[in-house]
N, CA, C and O atoms as a GROMACS GRO file, in nm:
protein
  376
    1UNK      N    1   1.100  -0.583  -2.062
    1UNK     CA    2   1.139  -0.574  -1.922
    1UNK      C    3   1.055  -0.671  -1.840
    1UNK      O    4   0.932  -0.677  -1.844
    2UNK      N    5   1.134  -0.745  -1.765
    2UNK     CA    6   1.006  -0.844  -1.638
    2UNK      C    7   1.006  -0.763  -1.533
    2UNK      O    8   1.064  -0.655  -1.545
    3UNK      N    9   0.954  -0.792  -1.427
    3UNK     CA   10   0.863  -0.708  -1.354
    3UNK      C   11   0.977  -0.743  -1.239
    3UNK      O   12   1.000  -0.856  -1.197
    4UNK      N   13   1.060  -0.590  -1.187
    4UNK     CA   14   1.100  -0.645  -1.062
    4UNK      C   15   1.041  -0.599  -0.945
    4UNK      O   16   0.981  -0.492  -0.951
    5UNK      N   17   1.049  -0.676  -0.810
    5UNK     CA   18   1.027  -0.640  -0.642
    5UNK      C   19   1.130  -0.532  -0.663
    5UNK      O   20   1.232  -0.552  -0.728
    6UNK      N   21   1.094  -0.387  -0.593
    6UNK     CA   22   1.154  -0.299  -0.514
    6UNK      C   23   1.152  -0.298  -0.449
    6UNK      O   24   1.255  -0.248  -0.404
    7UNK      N   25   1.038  -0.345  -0.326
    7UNK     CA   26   1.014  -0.356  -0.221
    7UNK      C   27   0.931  -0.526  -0.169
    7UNK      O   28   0.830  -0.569  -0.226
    8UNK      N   29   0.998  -0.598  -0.056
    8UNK     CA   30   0.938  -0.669  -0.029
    8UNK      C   31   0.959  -0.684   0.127
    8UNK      O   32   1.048  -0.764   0.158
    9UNK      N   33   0.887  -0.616   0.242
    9UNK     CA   34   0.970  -0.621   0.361
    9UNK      C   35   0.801  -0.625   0.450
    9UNK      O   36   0.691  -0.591   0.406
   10UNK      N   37   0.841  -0.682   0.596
   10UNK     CA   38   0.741  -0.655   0.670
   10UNK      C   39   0.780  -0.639   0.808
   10UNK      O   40   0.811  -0.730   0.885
   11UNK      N   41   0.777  -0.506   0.836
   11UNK     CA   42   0.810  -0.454   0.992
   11UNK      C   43   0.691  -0.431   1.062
   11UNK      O   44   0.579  -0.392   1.028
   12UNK      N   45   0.764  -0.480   1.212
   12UNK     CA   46   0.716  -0.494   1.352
   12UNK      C   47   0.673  -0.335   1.353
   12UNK      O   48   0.741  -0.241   1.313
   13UNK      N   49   0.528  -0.332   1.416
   13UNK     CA   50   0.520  -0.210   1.434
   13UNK      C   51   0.404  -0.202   1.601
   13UNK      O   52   0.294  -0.148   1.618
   14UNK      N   53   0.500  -0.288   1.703
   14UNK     CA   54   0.442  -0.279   1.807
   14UNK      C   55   0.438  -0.446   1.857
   14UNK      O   56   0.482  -0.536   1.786
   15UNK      N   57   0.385  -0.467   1.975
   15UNK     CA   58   0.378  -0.639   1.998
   15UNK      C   59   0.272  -0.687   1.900
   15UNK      O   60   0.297  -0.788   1.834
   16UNK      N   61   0.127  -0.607   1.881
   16UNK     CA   62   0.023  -0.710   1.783
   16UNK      C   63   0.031  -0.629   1.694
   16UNK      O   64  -0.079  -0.575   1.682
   17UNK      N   65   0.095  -0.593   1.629
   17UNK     CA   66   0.145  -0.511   1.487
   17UNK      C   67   0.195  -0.504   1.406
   17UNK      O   68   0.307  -0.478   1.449
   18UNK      N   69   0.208  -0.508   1.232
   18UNK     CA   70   0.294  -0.509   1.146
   18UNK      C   71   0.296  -0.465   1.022
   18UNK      O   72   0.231  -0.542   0.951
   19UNK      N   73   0.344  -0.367   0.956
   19UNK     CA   74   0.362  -0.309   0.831
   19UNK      C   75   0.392  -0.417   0.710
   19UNK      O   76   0.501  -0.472   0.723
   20UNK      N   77   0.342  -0.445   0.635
   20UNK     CA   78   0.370  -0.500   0.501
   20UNK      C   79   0.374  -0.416   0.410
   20UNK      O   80   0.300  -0.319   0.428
   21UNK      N   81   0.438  -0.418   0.309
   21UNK     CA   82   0.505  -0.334   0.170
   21UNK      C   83   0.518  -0.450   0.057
   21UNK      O   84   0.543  -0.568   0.081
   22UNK      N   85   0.505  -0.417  -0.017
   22UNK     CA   86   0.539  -0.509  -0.172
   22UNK      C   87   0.487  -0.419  -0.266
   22UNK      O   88   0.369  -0.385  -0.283
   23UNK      N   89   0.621  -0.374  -0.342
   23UNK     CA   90   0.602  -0.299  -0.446
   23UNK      C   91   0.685  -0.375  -0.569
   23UNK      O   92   0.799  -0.420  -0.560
   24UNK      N   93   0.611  -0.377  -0.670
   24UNK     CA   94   0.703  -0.448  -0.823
   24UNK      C   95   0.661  -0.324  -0.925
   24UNK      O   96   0.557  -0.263  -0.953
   25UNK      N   97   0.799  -0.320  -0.965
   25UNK     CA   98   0.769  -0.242  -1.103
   25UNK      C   99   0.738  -0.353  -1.186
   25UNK      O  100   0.799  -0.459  -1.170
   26UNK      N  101   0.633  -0.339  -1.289
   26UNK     CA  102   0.583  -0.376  -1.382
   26UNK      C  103   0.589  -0.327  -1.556
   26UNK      O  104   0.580  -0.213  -1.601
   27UNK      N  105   0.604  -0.435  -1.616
   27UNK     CA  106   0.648  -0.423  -1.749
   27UNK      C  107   0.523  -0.302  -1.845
   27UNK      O  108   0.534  -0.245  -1.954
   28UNK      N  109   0.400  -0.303  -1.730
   28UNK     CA  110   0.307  -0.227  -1.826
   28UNK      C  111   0.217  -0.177  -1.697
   28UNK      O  112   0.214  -0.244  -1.594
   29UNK      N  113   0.172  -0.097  -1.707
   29UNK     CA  114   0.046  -0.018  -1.593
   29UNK      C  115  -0.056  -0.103  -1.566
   29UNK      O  116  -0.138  -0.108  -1.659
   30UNK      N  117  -0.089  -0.191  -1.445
   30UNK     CA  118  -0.204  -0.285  -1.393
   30UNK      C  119  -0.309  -0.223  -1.434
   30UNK      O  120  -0.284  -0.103  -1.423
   31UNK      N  121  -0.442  -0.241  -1.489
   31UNK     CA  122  -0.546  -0.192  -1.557
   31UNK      C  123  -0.632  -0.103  -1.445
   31UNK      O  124  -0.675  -0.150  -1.340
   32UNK      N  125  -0.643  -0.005  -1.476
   32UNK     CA  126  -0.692   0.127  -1.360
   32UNK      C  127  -0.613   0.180  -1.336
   32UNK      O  128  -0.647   0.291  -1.294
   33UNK      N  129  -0.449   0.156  -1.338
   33UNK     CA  130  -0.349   0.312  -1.317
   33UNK      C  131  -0.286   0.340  -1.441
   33UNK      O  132  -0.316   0.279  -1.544
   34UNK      N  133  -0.191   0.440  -1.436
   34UNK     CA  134  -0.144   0.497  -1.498
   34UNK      C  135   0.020   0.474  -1.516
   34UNK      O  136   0.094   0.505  -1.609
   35UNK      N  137   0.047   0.405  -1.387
   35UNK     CA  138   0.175   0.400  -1.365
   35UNK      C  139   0.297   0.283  -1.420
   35UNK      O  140   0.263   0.249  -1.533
   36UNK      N  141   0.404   0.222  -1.386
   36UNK     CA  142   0.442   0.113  -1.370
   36UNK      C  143   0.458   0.015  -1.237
   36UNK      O  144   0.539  -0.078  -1.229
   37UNK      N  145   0.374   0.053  -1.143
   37UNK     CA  146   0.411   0.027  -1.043
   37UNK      C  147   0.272  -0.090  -0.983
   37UNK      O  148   0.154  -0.056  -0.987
   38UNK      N  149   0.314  -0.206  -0.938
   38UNK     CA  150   0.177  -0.292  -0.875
   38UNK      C  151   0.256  -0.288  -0.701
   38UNK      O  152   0.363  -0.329  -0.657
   39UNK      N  153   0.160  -0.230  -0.653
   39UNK     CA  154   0.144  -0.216  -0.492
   39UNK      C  155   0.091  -0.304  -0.386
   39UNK      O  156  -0.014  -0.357  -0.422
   40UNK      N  157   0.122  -0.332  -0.289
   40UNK     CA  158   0.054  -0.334  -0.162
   40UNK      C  159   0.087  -0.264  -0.025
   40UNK      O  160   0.202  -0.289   0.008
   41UNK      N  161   0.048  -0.217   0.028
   41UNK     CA  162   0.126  -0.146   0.171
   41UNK      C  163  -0.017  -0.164   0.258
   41UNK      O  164  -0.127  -0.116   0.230
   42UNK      N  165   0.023  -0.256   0.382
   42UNK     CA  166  -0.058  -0.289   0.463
   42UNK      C  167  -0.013  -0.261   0.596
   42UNK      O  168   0.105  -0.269   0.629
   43UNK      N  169  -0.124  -0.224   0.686
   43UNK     CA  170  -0.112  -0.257   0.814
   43UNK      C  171  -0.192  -0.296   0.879
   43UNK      O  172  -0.303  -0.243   0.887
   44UNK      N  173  -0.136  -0.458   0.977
   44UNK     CA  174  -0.207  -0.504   1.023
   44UNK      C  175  -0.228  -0.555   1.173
   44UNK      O  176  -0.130  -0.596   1.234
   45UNK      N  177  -0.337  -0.554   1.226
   45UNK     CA  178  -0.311  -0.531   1.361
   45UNK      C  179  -0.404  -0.626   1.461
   45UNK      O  180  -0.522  -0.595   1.480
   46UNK      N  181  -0.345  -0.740   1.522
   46UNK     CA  182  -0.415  -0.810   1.587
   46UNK      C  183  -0.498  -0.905   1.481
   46UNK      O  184  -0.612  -0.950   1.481
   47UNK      N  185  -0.386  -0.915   1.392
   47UNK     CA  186  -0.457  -1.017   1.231
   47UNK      C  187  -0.560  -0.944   1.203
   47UNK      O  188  -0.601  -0.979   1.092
   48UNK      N  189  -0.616  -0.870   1.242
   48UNK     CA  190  -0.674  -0.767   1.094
   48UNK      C  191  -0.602  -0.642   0.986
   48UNK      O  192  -0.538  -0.542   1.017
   49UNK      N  193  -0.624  -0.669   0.912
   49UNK     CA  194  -0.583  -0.543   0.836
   49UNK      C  195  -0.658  -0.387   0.822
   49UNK      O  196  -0.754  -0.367   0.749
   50UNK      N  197  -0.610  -0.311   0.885
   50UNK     CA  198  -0.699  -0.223   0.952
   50UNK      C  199  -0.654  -0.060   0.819
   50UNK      O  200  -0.725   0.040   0.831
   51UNK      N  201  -0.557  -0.059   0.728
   51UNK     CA  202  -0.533  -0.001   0.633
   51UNK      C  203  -0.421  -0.044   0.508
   51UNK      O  204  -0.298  -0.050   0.514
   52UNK      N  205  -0.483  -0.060   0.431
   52UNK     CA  206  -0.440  -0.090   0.288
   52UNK      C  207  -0.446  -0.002   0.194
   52UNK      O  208  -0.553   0.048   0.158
   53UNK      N  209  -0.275   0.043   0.114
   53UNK     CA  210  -0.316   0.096  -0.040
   53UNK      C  211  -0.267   0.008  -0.136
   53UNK      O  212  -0.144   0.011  -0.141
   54UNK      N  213  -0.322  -0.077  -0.221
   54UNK     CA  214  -0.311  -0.120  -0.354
   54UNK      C  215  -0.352  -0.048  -0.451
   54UNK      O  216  -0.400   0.064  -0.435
   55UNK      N  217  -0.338  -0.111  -0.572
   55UNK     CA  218  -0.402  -0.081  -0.704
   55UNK      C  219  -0.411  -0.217  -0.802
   55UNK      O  220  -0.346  -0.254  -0.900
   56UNK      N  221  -0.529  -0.278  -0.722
   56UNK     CA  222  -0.572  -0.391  -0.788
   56UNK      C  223  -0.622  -0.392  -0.919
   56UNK      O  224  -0.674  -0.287  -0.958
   57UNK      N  225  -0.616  -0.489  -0.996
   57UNK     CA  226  -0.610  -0.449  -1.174
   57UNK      C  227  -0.764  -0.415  -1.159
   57UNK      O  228  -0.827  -0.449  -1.059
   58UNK      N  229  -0.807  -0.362  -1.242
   58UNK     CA  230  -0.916  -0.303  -1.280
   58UNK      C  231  -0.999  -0.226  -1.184
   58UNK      O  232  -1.104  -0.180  -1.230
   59UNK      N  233  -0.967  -0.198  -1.027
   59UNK     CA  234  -1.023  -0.108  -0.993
   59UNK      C  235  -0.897   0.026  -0.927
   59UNK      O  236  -0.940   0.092  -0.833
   60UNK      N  237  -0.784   0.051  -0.965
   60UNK     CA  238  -0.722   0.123  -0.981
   60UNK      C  239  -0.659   0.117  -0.881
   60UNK      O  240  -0.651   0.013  -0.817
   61UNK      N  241  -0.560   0.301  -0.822
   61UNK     CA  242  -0.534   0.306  -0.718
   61UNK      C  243  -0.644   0.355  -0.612
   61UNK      O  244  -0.725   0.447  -0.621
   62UNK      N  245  -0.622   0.267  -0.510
   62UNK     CA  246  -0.716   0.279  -0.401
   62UNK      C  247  -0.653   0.274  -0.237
   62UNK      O  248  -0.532   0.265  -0.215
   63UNK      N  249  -0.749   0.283  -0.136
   63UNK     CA  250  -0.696   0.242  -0.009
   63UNK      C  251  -0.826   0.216   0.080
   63UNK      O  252  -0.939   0.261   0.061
   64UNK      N  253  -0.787   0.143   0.170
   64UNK     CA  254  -0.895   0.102   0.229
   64UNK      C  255  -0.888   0.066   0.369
   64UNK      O  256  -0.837  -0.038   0.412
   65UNK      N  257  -0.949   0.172   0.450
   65UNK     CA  258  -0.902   0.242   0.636
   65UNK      C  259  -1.058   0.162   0.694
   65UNK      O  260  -1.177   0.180   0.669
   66UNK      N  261  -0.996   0.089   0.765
   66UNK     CA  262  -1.132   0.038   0.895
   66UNK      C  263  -1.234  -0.021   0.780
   66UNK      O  264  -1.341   0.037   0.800
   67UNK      N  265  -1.245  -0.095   0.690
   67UNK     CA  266  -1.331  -0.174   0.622
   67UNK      C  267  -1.378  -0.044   0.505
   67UNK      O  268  -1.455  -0.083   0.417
   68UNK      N  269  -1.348   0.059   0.500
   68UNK     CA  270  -1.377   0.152   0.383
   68UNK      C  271  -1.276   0.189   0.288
   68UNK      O  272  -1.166   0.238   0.311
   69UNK      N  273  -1.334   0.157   0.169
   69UNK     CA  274  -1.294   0.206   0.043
   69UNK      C  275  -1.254   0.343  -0.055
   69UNK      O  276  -1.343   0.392  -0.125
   70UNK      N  277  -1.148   0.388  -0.056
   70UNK     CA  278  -1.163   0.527  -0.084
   70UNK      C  279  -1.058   0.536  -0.215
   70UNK      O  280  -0.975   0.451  -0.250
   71UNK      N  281  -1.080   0.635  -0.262
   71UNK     CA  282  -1.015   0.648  -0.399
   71UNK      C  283  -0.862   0.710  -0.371
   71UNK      O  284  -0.869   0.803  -0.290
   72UNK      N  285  -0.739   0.685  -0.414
   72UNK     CA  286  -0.610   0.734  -0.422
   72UNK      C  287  -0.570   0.823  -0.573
   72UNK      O  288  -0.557   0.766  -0.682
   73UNK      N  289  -0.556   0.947  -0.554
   73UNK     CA  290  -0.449   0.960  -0.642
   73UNK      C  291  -0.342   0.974  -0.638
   73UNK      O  292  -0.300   1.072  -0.578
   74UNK      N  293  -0.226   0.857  -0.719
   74UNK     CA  294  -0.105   0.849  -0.773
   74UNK      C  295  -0.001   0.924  -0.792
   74UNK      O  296   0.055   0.916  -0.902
   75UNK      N  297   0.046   1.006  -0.703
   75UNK     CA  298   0.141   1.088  -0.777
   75UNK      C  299   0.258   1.011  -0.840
   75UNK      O  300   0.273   0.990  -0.961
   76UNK      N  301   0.337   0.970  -0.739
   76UNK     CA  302   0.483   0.959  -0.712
   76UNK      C  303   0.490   0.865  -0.607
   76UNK      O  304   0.416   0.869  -0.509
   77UNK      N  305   0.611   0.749  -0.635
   77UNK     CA  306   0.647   0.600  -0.541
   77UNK      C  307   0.659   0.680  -0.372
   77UNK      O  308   0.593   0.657  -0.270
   78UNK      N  309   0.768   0.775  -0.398
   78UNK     CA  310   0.770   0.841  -0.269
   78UNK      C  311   0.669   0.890  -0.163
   78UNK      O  312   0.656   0.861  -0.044
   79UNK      N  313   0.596   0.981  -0.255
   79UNK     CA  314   0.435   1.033  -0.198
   79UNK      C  315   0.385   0.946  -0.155
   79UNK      O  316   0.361   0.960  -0.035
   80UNK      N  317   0.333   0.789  -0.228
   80UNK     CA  318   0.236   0.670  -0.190
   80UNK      C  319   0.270   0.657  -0.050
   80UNK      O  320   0.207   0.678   0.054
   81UNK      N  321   0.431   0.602  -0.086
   81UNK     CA  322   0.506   0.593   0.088
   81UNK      C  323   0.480   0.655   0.190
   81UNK      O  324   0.451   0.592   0.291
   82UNK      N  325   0.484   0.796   0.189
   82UNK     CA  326   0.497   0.867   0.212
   82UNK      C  327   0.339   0.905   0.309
   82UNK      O  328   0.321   0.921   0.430
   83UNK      N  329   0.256   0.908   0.204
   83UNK     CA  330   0.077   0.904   0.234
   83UNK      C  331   0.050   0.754   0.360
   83UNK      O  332  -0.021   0.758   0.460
   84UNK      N  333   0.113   0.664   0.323
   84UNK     CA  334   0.090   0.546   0.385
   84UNK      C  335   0.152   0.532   0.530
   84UNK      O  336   0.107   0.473   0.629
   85UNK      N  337   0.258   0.596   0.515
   85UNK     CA  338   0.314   0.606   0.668
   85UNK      C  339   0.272   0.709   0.778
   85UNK      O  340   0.254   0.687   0.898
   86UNK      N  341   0.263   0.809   0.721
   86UNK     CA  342   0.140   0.909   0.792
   86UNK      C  343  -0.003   0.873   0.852
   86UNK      O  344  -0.042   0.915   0.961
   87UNK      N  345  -0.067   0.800   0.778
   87UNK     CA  346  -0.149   0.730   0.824
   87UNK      C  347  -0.113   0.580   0.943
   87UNK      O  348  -0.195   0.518   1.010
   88UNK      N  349   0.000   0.564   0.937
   88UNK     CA  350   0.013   0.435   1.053
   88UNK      C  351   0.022   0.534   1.141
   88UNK      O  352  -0.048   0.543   1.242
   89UNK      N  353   0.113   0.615   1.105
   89UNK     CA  354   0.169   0.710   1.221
   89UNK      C  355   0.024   0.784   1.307
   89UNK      O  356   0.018   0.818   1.425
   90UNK      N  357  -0.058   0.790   1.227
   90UNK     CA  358  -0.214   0.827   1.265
   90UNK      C  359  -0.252   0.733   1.386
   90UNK      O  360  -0.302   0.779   1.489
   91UNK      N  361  -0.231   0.624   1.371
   91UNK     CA  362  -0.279   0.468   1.424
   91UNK      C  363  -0.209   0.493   1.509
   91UNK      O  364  -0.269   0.564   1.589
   92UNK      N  365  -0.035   0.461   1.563
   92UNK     CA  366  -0.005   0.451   1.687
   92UNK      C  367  -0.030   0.548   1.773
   92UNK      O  368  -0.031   0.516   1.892
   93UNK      N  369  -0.060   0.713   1.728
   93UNK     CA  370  -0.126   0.784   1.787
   93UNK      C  371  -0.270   0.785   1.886
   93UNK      O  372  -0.317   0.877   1.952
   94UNK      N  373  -0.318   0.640   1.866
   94UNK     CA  374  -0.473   0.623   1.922
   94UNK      C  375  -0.427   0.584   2.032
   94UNK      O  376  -0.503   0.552   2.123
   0.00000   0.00000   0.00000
């Protein structure tokens, strides 16, 4: 199997604001998950990126809010989504 984009989109999320997504299924689990799935889901704001979840090869799934690093666990494509939008939704709340 080659690796396809499921997701490749980046929405407006305000005038200095914007959601990035890029999700590829992958032919084998990026080294540190479990899954088939290589991630990014960003948001960024005023050209910083102020929350990120990847799962960069060898240090797993992760996310990383205001310059900190914190550990993710993986359930499910939906959940990730799911976890990630809650948290913007956190953000336009400020």
């Amino acid at each position: 199997m080659k690796a396809q984009v499921l997701v490749d989109e980046r929405i407006k999320q305000g005038d200095n604001a914007f959601a990035e997504l890029r999700v590829v299924r992958v032919p084998e689990s990026v080294r540190g998950s479990v899954h088939i799935f290589k991630y990014s889901l960003s948001l960024v704001v005023e050209g910083v990126c102020v929350l990120r979840y990847d799962n960069e090869a060898g240090k797993g799934d992760h996310y990383h809010r205001n310059g900190v690093e914190l550990p993710y666990r993986f359930t499910t494509m939906p959940a990730l989504l799911n976890d990630f939008w809650q948290q913007v939704d956190e953000w336009r709340k400020l």
